[in-house]
N, C-alpha and C positions, 0 to 999 in steps of 0.2 A: 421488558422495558421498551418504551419506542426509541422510535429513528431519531439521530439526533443529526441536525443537517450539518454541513461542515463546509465544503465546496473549496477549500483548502487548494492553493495553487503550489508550482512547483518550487518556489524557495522552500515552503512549510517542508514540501514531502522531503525536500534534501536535508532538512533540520531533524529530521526524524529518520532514515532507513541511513547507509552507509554508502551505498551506493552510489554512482556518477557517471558519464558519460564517457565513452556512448552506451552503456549496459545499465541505464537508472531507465527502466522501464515504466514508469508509471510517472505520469506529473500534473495529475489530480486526486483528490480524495473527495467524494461526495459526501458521503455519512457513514455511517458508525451506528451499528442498534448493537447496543450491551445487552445480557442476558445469558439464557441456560443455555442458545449455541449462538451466542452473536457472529456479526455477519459486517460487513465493510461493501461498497461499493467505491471504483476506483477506474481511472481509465489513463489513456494515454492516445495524443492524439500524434499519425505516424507522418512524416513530412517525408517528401519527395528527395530531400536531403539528406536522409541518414546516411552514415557511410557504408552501412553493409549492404547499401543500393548497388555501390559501386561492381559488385562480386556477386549479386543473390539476385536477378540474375540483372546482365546490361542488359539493355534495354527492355526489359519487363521487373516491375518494381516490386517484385511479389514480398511479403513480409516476412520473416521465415520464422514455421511453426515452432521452435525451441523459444524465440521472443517472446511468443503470444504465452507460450507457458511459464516463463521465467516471470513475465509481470504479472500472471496469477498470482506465482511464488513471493513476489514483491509486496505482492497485495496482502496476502497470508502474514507477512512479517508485517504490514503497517498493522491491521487487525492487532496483533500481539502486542507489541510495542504501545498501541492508543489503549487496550485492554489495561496494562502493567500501570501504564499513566494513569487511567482511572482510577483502580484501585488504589493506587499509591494516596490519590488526592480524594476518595471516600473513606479511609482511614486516619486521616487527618483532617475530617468533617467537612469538605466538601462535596459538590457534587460531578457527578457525569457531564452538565449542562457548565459546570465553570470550566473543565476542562475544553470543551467543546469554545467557547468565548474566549477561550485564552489560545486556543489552535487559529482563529477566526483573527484576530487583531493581532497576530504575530504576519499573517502574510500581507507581504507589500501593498497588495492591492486598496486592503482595509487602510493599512497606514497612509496611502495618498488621498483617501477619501477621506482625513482627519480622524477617522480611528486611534482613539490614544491607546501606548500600550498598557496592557493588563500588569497589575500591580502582583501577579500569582506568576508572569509571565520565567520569574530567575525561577521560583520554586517546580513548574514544569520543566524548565531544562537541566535542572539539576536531578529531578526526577528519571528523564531520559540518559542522563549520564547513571543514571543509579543501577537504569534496567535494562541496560545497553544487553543485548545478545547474538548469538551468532545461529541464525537455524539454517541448518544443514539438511537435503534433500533427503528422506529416506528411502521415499518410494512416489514415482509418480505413475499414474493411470489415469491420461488421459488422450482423448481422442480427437483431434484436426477435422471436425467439420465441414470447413469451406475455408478458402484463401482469404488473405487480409492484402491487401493492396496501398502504395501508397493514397494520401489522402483517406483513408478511412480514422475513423477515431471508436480503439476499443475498449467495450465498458466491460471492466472485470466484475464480477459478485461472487464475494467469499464465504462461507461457510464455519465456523471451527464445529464438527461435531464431535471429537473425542478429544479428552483433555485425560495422558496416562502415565504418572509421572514427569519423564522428559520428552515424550513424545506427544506430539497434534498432528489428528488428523483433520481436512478440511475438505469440503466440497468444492468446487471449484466453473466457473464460467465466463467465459467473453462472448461477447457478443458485438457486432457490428451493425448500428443500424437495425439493433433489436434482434436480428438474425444470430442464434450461436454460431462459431464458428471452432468452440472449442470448448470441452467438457468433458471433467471427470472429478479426479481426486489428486490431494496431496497429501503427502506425510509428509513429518518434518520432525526431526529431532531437535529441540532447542539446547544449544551449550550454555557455558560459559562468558563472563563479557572475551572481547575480541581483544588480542594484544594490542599495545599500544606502540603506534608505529615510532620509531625512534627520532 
């Protein structure tokens, strides 16, 4: 299947993963290719401001490699999550390309530019309520190529190549500037939905 472009800003990504601030690592989505190992492309641009500037190190704004991986990881769970959604809505005779439209005119951006919202838009969020999950790290292998800095903005590309039972494995890469700076692999166990906070 091709690339379905998406360019999704970060209200969408926070409508979609769990995650928040300051550990919501990712606050773009490019596209989405579905298929026999789809693949996501994702990034996050790093401001001179985060607060883990404050500690890592003063006065050198260096990014710290556990972030660059964790927004792989982030990336991995949008992949999954957009995956679940499709199927949900090719099952009930849609396509990959309505889901894509309905991602697209949900973020703000679209709606200030007169984008009305999608009329499928309540059936995708109840979708994401349906397939809400929690994946948990099982194994990570990867390697810290080069530093990330503030003012850089990194592009994840994700991979799912194995799908075994509750387990996914994924290929995984950032890049800065086109340069990797970090490559390897994740696993991930996928659970259960997540408790519901009280």
């Amino acid at each position: 299947m091709s690339e379905l472009k998406l360019r999704l800003g970060a209200d969408v990504v926070q409508a979609l993963l769990p995650h928040r601030a300051p550990l919501l690592l990712v606050d773009r989505v490019e596209s989405i290719t579905p298929g026999a190992e789809p693949s996501l492309r994702a990034g996050r641009a790093i401001s001179v401001n985060e607060p883990v500037f404050q500690g890592h190190f003063p006065g050198l704004s260096l990014w710290p490699g556990i972030y660059t991986i964790e927004g792989m990881g982030q990336s991995c769970q949008l992949l999954q999550i957009l995956l679940a959604v499709i199927e949900g809505f090719e099952r009930a005779g849609q396509t990959a390309a309505t889901v894509a439209d309905v991602l697209r005119a949900m973020d703000p951006r679209a709606r200030l530019r007169g984008v009305a919202a999608s009329p499928f838009e309540p059936a995708l969020r109840e979708r994401l309520a349906a397939e809400a999950r929690v994946a948990v790290s099982a194994a990570v292998d990867v390697r810290l190529l080069d530093p990330v800095f503030a003012g850089d903005v990194v592009e994840y590309e994700v991979r799912r190549t194995l799908v075994r039972d509750n387990i996914r494995r994924f290929e995984v890469q950032a890049s800065v500037d086109r340069r990797p700076v970090a490559r390897g692999t994740l696993t991930a166990a996928i659970l259960g939905p997540p408790p519901h906070a009280p």
